[in-house]
N, C-alpha and C positions, 0 to 999 in steps of 0.2 A: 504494500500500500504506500502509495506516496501523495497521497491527497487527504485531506480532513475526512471524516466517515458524513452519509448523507443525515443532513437534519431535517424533520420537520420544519421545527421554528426556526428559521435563520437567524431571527435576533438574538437568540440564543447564544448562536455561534460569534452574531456580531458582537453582544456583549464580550464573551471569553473573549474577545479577542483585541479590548479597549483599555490602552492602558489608563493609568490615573492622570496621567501626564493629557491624555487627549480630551477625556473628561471634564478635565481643570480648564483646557482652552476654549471647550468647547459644553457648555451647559448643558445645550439643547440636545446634544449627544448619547444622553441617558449615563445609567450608571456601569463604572469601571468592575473592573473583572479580580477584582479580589475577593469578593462573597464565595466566587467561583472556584476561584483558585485553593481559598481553603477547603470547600467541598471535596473539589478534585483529589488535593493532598490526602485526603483521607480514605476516599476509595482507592487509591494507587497504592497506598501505602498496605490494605488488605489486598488487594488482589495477588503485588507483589508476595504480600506472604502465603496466600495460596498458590500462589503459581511454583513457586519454589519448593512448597509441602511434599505437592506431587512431583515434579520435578527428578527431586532428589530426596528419594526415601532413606537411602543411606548414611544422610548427612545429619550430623546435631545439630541443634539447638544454637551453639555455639559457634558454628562455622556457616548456618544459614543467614544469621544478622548481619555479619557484614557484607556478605552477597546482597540482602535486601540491601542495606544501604548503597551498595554501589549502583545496585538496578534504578533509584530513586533521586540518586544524587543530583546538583541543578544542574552539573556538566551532562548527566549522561538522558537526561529531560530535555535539557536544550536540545541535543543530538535526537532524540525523537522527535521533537518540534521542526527541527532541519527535512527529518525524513519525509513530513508530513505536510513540508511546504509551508508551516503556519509562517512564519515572516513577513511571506508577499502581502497577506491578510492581516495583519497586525495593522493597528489605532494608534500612532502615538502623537503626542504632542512633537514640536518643530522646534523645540530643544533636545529633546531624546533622539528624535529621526536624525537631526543635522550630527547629533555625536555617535552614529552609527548605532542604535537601538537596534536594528534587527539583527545585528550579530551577536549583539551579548548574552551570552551564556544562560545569566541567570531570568535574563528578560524574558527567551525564549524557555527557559522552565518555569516558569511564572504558568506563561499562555497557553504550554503543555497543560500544566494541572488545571487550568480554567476550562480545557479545552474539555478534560473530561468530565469534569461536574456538571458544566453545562450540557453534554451528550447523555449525561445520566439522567439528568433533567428530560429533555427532550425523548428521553423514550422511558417516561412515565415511573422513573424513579426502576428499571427493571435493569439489575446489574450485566446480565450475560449477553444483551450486545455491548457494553462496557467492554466486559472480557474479550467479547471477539475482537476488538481494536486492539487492546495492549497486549495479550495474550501474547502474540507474532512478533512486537516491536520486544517484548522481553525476550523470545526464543532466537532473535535473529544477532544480541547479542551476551546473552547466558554466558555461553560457553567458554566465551574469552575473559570475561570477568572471574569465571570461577579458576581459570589458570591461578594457580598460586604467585607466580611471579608477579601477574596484575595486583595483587591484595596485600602482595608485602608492604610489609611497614618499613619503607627507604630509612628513613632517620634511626629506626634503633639497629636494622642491621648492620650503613653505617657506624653506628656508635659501636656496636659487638666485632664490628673489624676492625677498631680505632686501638680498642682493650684489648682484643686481640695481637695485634702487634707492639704493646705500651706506649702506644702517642695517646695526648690528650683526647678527654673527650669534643668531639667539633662543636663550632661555635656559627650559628650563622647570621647574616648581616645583611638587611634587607639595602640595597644599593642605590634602586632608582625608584621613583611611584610615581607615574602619570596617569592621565585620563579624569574625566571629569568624576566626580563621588559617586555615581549609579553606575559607571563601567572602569574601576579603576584597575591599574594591573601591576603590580610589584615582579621586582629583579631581586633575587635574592643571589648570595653567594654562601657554598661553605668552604670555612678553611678550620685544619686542624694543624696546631700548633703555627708555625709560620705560612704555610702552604696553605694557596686556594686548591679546593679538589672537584668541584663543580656549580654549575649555576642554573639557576630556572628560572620560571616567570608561571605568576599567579594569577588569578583577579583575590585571592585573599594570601596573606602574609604567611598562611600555614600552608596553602598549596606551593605558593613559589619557593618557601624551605622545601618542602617534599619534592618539588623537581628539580632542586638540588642535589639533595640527596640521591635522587635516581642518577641523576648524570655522574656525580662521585662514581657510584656503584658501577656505571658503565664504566668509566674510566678504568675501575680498576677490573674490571673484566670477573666483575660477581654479578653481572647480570644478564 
């Protein structure tokens, strides 16, 4: 699928699909898509844990949560929003649009989960065409997520090769931060003891450490 699912009520969908920004310009525009978007979050967040239940019967308790969480996360919401074409259809206000709103990560996980509250809406509060939507966008990509290497935790393996070889433990040091405060993106670096060992970039301070941390790891040929 790479289009929105069909709605009844369009307005529906036009709602899910208004930011606040465009609301705020625009009065007459009706109301923005956060009512929605919490609804959404809350069915996504159940389906993702059925969908995984069955999935992976093998798996505990403890190794299914952060699978959910990565299945739900705003990067990997926005990436279904991409799939799904919402972008083109996005409301924003002409300070969002002008600072490139339709690429931002978390904007387009915003209109994701609006997308589906409002679809749950529209077909009468009945979850399993819900399901038939997300169901596919979680299977197509499960599988790379549950690779272990995607779920490592970069910073402490880092740290346990650091201790491993007796250099300090690393220290990281967030470098540059540009973009306006709803799309920002940080450069972070890490170094241990005198030595930089890698760098990333974020839209939060703890992602851009963690693709630090991965890059380190690549560098040193543990990943």
């Amino acid at each position: 699928m790479n289009t929105p699912p069909p709605f009844q009520n369009p307005e529906l969908f036009q709602q899910a699909m208004t930011h606040k920004s465009y609301a705020k310009e625009y009065p007459n525009a009706g109301s923005d898509n956060e009512r929605l978007e919490f609804l959404g979050d809350a069915i996504l967040t159940f389906l993702c844990g059925e969908f995984l239940f069955a999935r992976y019967p093998e798996k505990s308790e403890g190794e299914l949560t952060p699978l959910r969480a990565s299945l739900v996360d705003a990067t990997q919401l926005g990436k279904f929003a991409q799939q799904l074409c919402l972008q083109k259809d996005l409301r924003l206000g002409r300070g969002v649009e002008g600072s490139g709103g339709r690429q931002n990560a978390r904007l387009l996980s915003s209109a994701f989960e609006a997308m589906v509250g409002a679809y749950f809406l529209d077909q009468r509060s009945r979850i399993d065409p819900v399901r038939k939507v997300v169901f596919p966008l979680f299977e197509s990509v499960v599988e790379l997520l549950a690779d272990p290497t995607h779920n490592i935790n970069e910073k402490s393996a880092l740290q346990e090769w650091a201790l491993a070889q007796v250099l300090p433990i690393p220290t990281y040091i967030i470098v540059t931060e540009a973009g306006p405060d709803h799309a920002k993106e940080f450069t972070a670096e890490v170094w241990i003891d005198t030595t930089m060992y890698g760098q990333g970039k974020g839209r939060r301070k703890q992602d851009a450490e963690k693709a630090a941390a991965r890059d380190a790891l690549r560098r040193l040929g543990l990943l």
